[in-house]
Every structure is written in C-alpha cells, then in structure tokens.
N, C-alpha and C positions, 0 to 999 in steps of 0.2 A: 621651433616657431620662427628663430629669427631666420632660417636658412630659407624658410618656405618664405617668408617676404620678400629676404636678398632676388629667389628666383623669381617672386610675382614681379619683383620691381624691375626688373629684369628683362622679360616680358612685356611688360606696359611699354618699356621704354624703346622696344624692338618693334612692336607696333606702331607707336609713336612716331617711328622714323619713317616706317614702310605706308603710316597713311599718304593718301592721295588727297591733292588738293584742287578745286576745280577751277579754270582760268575760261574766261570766256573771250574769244577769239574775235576778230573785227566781221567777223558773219555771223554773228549768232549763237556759235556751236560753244557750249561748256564743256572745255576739255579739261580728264584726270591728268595730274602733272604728278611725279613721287614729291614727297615733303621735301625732298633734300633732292635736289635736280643738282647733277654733277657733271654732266657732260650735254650740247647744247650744239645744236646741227643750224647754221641758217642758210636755206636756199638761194631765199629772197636777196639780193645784192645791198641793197641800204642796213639790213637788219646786223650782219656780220659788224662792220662800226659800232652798230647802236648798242650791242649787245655788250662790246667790250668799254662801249663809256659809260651804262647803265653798270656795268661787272667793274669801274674800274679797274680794267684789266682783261686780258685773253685767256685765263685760267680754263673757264668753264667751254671755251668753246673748240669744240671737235673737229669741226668740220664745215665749210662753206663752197659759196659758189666761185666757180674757178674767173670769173669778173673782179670779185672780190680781192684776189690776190693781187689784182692792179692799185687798190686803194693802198694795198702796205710798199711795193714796189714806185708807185710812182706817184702816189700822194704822198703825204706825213705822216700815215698811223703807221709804217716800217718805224720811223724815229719815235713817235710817241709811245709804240708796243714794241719792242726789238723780237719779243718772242713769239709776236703775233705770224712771225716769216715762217716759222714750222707747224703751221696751222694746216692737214688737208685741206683739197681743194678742190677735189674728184667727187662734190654731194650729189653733182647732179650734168646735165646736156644740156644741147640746143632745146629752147622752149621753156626750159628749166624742168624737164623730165627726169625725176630723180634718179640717181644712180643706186639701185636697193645693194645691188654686192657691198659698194663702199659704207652706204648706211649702216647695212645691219653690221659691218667689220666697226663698226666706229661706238655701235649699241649705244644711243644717245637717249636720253631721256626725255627730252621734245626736240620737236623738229619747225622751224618756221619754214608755211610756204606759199605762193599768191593761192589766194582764194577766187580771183576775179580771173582765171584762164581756160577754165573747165578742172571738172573733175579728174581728168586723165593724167591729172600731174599730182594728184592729191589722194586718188586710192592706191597707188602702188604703197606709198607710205605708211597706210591705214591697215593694208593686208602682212604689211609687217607686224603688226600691232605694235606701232610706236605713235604715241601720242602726238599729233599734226596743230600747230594753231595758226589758221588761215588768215592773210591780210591784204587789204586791196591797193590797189596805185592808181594816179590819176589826178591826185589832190595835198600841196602840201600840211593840208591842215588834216590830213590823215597822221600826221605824226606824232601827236598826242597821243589817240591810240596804240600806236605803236608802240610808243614808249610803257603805257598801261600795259599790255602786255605783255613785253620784256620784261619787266619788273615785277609782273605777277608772278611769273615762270619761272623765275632765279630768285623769288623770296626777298626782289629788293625794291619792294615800294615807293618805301621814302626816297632811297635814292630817285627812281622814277618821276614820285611827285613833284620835286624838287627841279629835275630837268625839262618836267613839263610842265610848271610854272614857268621859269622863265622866259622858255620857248613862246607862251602864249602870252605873255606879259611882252617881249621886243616883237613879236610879228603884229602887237593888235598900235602899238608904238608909231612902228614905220610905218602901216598899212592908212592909222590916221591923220598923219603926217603930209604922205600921199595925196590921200582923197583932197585936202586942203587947197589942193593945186591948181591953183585955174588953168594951165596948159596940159594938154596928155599929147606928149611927141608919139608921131606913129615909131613900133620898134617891130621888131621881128627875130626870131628866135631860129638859128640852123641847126638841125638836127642832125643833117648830113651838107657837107659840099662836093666831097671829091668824087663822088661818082653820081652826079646830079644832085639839085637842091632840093631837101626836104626839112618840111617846116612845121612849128610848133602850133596847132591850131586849137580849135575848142576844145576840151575835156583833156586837156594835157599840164599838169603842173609848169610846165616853163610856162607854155604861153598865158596859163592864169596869174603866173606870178609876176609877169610884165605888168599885167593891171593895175596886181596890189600893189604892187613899185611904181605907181604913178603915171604908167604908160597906157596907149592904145595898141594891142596887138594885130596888127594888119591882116594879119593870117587867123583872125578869129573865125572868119567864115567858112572853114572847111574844117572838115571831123580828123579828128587826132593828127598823126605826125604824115602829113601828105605831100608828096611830091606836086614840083611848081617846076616853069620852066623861067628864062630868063624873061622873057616878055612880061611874065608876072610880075616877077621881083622888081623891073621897071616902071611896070603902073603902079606899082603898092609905094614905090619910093618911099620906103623907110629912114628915118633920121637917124637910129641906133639898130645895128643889129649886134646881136650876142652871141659866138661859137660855143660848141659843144663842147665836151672834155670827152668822147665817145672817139672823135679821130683824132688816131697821139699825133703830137706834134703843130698839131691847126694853131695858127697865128694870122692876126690881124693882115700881115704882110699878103698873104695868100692872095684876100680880098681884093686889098688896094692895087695890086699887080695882076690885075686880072681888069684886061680890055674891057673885056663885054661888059662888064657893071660901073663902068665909069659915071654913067648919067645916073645915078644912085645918091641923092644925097649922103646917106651915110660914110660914104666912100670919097665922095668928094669936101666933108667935114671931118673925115677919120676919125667917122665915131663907130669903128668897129671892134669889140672887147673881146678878147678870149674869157669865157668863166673860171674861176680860180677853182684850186682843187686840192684842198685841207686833206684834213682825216677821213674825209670824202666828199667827192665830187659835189660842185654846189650849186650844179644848173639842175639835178635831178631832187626830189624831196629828203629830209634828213635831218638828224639833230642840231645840224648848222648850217640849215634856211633862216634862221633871221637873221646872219649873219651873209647870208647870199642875199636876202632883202635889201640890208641896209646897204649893201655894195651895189646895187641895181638902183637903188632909189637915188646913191651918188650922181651915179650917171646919167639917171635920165636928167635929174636935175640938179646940175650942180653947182648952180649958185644959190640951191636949198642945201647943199649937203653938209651934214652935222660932222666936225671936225671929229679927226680922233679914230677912225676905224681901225688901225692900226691895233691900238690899246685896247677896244672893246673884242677884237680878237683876239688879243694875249689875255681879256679878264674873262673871257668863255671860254677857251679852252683849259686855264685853268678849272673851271666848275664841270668841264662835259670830260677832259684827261685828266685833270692832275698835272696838266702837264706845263712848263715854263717856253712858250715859243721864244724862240732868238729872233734878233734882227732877219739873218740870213734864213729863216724860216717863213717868216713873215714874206720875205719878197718872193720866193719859190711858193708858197701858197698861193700868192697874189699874181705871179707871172709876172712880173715889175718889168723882167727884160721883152718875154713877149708883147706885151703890152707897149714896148716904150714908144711905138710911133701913134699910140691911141690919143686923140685930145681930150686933156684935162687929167689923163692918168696920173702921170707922175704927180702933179700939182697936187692932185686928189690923194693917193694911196704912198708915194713913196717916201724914203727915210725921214725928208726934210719937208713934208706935203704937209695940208694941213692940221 
C-alpha cells in the first residue's frame, strides 16, 4: 500500500511539473507555456533586458536578437549581468525573421516575438511547435504589458507586478508634471542623421514621448520615422532635438559642426542631447522609460527640473537589477562626456549638478 502511494505521488508530481499554464499575449492569443519554463528565447530587442530584470538575472534566457548583444557590449547590462556576454545571439535576421535552425538548437520553452509585422515572422516559430507570445511597438505604455507577460511566462508575477507598479506610478508622475507647463518648446527626435534625416513622427514612441515630457513634437505631422530634408528641419526650427542611440558614436558635436543647420535654433542654443543608454537604450520603449522621462522632462524644462536624477537612477536600478550603479557608471549611462557641449547638462545631470 505504501509503495503504490510513494508511486501515485509520484506521478501527480510529474504531471504537476509537465502541466501547462496559459499566458495571454498582447494580441489576444492564450498561449500554453510548461509549468516550469527553463529556457526563454527573445526576439523582440527590448524584451532580452526585460527579461533578465523581471529573472533578476540571465539564467533563463537562451537566446536573443543579435541587436541585443549591443545592449551588454555597449550599454550597462554587460556590467550589470557579466554572464549575460555568452548569451546566443543567432534567434533571428533582418526583419526579425526568425532563425528556426538556431531555435530549435536552443529548444526554448517560449519564444517572444512582434505581433504587429505580419505573420511571416511568427508562423515559422508556430510550425516548430514552440509556444510564441506576440507583442507590439509603437507606444511606451506598451510596457506594462510587456512586463505582464514576462512574468507570466517565467512564473514571476510579483516580481512583474512590482516593476509595473512603479513604472506606472513615475511615468503618470512626470507625465503630470508636464502637462502643468504653460510653455511646450518645439523639439524633435533623430532617428537617423548620417545618411540623411529622419525623424520621429506620429505613432512612434520617441516622438510621443516628447509630448508626455512636456514638449511639442514638430515632426508630429508625418506617419512613423520619415525622412525630411534640410529645408524642413529649418522651417520646423526646433529648440531641442534629441539623437538616437541606433548610430554608434552620434554626439551633439556632429550637429553643432554642421554648416547647413546653423539657423536652427537648437543649434544655435546647444540644446542638442545624445539619449543616454542604461541596460538599454532610452530613446526606444522599456523598463527604464520613466527614467528616460524624467531625463527629457529635465531638458525640455529645466528651470522645472526635480533635482536628484542621478539617485533616482542608482534607487531603480537597484529595484529593476539588483544592481549598485557607480559614479563612473552613472556618467557612461548619462554620456556626461558626450553631452559636455550640451546646455544645462552638466549643471542638470553631472557629479556636482543638481
């Protein structure tokens, strides 16, 4: 009698493991995940991060998109995760077409991937039979979800709830903060400079996030990230523009030394910022956009801006890593050097600022 329990219980307990649990995706789709998800593929470029501050930690994750590898080499999640370096990299191509050889070599238990590209990036995965949970871009306050997600998949809720509280709690902060402002400076967002200018328009997270930051975005009149010529850029005369973190190396200098935009006010105020670039990049959407907020809301306006950013970046990344930033961290996130011809930077953001 006792042995036939030892093996019922046994049994239950093997089931137990092998149930499936259902996560519902940012489309709709209720996808089966194993109870115990062990390994964790993310296509999507933001989710690779998210994954390992929602995991405190890179344990679970297999495989990412070779984008991704930029964030550990040339942001902070290399120092924050050191092991995060031998993470594949090969999930996927141009378009974000996934790579099935290297998939199924990696046999992950879910796979993150855009929902909002077409299907043709999303049934390769499907005919793997590897459980897919789809999410779209467009909108920083997709990030919530995002995070629901992650934390459904990896069995870490609370952690989840926990980073998507506060996320919603600092974005609704600054965002009210903002709206308070009787002046909105025109600003404008570069997506590209060096091979002609294109810029952050309607239905694009930077350029919506100039709003919530207190600004008018110039370039709100045209659909997504569209090419402008110079003639443009000079009837919009912008007061602030903000660089990518997409072309390595872009600094403020580029701008200011560059003939043709001289009649720019921004240029002729040197109020042109490189975006800073954490654990990841913080001109694109992510678990440290209020953190991109409040550094946008600095500048547009910074005889409003709330002392102290410095600190509210060393007290979130403790909550989003675990981790202790340094000084000399702080100003490599921030670009402190890139930045130093910007006005009100140092004032604003550096060791002795305010």
């Amino acid at each position: 009698m006792a042995r036939t329990l030892v093996i019922l219980f046994s049994w239950l307990l093997c089931a137990a493991q092998l149930q499936a649990r259902l996560v519902e995706d940012q489309n709709g789709h209720a996808v089966e995940v194993p109870d115990q998800v062990q390994r964790v593929v993310s296509i999507t470029i933001p989710l690779a991060s998210m994954i390992m501050a929602v995991d405190e930690g890179p344990q679970r994750l297999a495989g990412m998109h070779k984008a991704s590898r930029t964030d550990i080499e040339t942001g902070l999640l290399g120092r924050i995760f050191p092991a995060a370096r031998d993470i594949p990299y090969n999930m996927a191509g141009e378009g974000f077409v996934p790579n099935v050889e290297a998939l199924a070599a990696q046999n992950p238990d879910v796979i993150f991937q855009w929902g909002d590209r077409g299907d043709d990036i999303v049934r390769p995965i499907r005919q793997l039979g590897l459980p897919v949970l789809t999410l779209n871009y467009g909108d920083s306050a997709y990030v919530t979800d995002w995070l629901r997600m992650v934390g459904g998949a990896l069995g870490r809720e609370q952690r989840a709830r926990e980073l998507s509280r506060w996320f919603d709690q600092r974005m609704a902060e600054i965002e009210q903060q903002a709206a308070a402002q009787a002046g909105k400076p025109r600003a404008l967002y570069l997506f590209r400079t060096r091979s002609g200018f294109q810029v952050a328009g309607a239905n694009t997270s930077m350029g919506n996030d100039l709003v919530k930051a207190g600004a008018t975005n110039v370039a709100a009149g045209l659909p997504g990230f569209a090419p402008v010529d110079i003639e443009q850029l000079l009837v919009w005369n912008p007061q602030l523009i903000f660089l990518n973190n997409f072309e390595p190396g872009l600094t403020p200098d580029e701008l200011f030394n560059d003939p043709r935009l001289q009649g720019i006010s921004a240029i002729q105020q040197q109020r042109v910022y490189a975006f800073p670039y954490g654990g990841f990049r913080w001109d694109p959407p992510s678990q440290e956009t209020p953190l991109a907020l409040d550094w946008l809301f600095s500048l547009i306006h910074p005889q409003q801006a709330q002392p102290g950013l410095r600190q509210r970046i060393r007290e979130a990344y403790q909550l989003l890593y675990r981790y202790d930033a340094q000084q000399q961290d702080l100003d490599d996130l921030l670009k402190i050097r890139a930045n130093a011809g910007s006005a009100h930077y140092q004032q604003l953001f550096g060791r002795d600022g305010l």
